[in-house]
Backbone as CSV, one residue per row, in Angstrom:
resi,resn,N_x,N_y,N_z,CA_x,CA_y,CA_z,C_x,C_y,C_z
1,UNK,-10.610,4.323,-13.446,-9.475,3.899,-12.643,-9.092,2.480,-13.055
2,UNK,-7.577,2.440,-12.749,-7.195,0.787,-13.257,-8.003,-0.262,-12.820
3,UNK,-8.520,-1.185,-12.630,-9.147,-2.387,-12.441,-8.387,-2.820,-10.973
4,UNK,-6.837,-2.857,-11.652,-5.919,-3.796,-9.907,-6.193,-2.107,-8.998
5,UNK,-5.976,-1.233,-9.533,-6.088,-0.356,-8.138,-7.415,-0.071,-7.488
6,UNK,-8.317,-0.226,-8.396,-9.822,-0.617,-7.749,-10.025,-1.485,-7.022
7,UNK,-9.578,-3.070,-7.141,-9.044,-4.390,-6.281,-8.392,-3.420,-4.649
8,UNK,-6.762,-3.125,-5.171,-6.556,-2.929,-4.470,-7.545,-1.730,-2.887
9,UNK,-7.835,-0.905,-3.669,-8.576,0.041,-2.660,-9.888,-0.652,-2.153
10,UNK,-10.056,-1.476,-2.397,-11.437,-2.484,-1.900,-10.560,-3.510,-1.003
11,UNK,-9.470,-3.869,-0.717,-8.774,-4.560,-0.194,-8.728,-3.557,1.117
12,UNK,-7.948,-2.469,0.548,-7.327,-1.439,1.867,-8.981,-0.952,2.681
13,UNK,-9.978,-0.571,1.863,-11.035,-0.852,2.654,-11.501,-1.697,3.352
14,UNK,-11.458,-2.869,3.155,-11.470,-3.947,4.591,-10.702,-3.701,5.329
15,UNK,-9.448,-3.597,5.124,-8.750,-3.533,6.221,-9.137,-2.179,7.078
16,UNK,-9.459,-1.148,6.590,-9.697,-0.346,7.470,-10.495,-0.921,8.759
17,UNK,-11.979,-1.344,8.060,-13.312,-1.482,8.598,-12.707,-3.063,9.532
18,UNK,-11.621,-3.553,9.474,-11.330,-4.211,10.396,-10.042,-3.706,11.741
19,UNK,-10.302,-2.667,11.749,-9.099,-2.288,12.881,-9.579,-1.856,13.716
20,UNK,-9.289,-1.995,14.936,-9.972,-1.001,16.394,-10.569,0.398,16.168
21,UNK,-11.774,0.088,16.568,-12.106,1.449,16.913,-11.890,2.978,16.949
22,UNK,-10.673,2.376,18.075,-9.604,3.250,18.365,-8.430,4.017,17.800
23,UNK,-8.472,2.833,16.240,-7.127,3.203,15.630,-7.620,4.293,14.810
24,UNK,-6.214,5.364,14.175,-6.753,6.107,13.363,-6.282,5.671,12.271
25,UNK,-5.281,4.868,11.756,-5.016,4.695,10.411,-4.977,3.033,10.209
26,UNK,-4.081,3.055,9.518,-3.407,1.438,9.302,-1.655,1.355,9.161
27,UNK,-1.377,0.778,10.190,0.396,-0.203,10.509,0.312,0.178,8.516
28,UNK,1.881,0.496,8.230,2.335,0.226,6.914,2.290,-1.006,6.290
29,UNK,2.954,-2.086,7.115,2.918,-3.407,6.930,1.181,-3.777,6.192
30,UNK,0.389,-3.492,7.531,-0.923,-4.059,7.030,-1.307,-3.107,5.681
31,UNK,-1.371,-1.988,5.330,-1.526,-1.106,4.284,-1.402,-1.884,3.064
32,UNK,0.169,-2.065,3.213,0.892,-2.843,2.073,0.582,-3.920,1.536
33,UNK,0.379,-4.714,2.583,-0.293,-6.412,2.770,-1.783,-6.588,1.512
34,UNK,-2.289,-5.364,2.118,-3.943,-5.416,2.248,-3.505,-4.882,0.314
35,UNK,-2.793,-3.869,-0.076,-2.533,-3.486,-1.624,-2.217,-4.483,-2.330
36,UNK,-1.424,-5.363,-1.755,-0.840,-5.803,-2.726,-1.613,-7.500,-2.722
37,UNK,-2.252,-7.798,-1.893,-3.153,-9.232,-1.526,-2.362,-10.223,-1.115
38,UNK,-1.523,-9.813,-0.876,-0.614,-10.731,-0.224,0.474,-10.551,0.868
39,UNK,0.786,-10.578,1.918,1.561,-10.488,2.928,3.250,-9.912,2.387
40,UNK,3.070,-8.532,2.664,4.198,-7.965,2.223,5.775,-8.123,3.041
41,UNK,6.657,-8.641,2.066,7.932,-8.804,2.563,9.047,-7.640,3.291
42,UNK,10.051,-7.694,3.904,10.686,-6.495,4.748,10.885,-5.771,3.003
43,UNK,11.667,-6.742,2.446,12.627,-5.681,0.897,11.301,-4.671,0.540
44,UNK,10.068,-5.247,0.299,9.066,-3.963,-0.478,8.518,-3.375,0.715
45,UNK,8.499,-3.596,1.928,8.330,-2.345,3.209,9.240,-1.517,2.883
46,UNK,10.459,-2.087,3.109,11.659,-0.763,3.007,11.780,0.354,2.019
47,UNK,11.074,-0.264,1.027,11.219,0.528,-0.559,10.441,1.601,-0.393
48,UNK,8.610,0.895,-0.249,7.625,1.760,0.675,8.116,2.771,1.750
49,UNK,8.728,2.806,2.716,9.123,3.595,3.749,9.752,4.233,3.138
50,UNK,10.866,3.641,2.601,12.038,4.643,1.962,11.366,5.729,0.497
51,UNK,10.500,5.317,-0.006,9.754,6.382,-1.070,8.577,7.364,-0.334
52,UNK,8.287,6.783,0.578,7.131,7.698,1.501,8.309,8.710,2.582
53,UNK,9.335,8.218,3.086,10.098,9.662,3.473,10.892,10.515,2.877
54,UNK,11.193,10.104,1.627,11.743,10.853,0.490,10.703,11.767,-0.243
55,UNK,9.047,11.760,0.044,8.452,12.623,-0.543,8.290,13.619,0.641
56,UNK,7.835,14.756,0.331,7.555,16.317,1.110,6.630,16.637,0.966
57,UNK,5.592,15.882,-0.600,3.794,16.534,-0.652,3.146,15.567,-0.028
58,UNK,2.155,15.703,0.574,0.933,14.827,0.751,0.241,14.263,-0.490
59,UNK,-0.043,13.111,-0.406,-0.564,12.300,-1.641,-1.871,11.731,-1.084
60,UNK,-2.943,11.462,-2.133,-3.972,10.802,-1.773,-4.220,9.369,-1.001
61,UNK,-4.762,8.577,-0.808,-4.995,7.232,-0.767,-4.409,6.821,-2.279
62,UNK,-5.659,7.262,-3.304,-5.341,6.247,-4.525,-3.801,6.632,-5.245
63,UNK,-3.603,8.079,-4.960,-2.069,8.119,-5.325,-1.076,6.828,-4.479
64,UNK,-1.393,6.598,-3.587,-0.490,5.718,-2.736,-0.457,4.503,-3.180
65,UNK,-1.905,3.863,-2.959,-2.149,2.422,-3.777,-1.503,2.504,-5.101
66,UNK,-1.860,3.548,-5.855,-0.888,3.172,-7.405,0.566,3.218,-6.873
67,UNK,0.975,3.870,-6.438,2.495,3.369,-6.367,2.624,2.590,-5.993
68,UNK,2.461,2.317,-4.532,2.568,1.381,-4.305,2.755,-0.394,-5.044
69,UNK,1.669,-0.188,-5.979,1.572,-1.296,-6.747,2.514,-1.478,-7.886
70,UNK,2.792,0.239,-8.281,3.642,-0.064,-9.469,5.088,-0.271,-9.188
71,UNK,5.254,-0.230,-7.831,6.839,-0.333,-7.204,7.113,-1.731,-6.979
72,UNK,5.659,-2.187,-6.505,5.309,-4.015,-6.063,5.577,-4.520,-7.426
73,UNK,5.261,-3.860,-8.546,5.125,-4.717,-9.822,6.097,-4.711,-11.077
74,UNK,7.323,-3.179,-10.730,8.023,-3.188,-10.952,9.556,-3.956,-10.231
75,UNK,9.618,-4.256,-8.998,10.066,-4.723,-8.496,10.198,-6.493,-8.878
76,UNK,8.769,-6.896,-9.042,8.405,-8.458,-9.407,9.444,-8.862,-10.945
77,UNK,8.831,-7.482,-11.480,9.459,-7.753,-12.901,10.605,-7.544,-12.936
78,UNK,11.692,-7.233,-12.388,13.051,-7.029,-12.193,13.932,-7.812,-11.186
79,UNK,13.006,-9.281,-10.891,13.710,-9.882,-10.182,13.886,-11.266,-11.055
């Protein structure tokens, strides 16, 4: 597996092991935050939301983190 998506999924694992009890998942925001190591802005939430309700299959965790990242990193590079 890539190196940053290994980072990343060791990231999104803390964050799990830090949420209530109670919770069953993780806020998008924090998801995102926790992928990308840095406090994610509304523009790459929206992108996120907007590519996660435009799909119809279920995807893994690490399917998610890679996109995620490559949308974060394609995005960086196109600004």
């Amino acid at each position: 597996m890539n190196p940053e998506v290994n980072a990343a999924m060791s990231r999104v694992a803390v964050a799990m092991e830090k949420r209530n009890e109670s919770q069953v998942g993780l806020r998008i925001p924090i998801l995102v935050s926790a992928i990308i190591g840095q406090e994610a802005d509304d523009e790459l939430l929206d992108l996120v939301r907007t590519a996660m309700s435009s799909n119809n299959q279920s995807i893994t965790m690490v399917e998610f983190v890679s996109s995620t990242l490559n949308l974060f990193n394609w995005r960086n590079s196109n600004s």
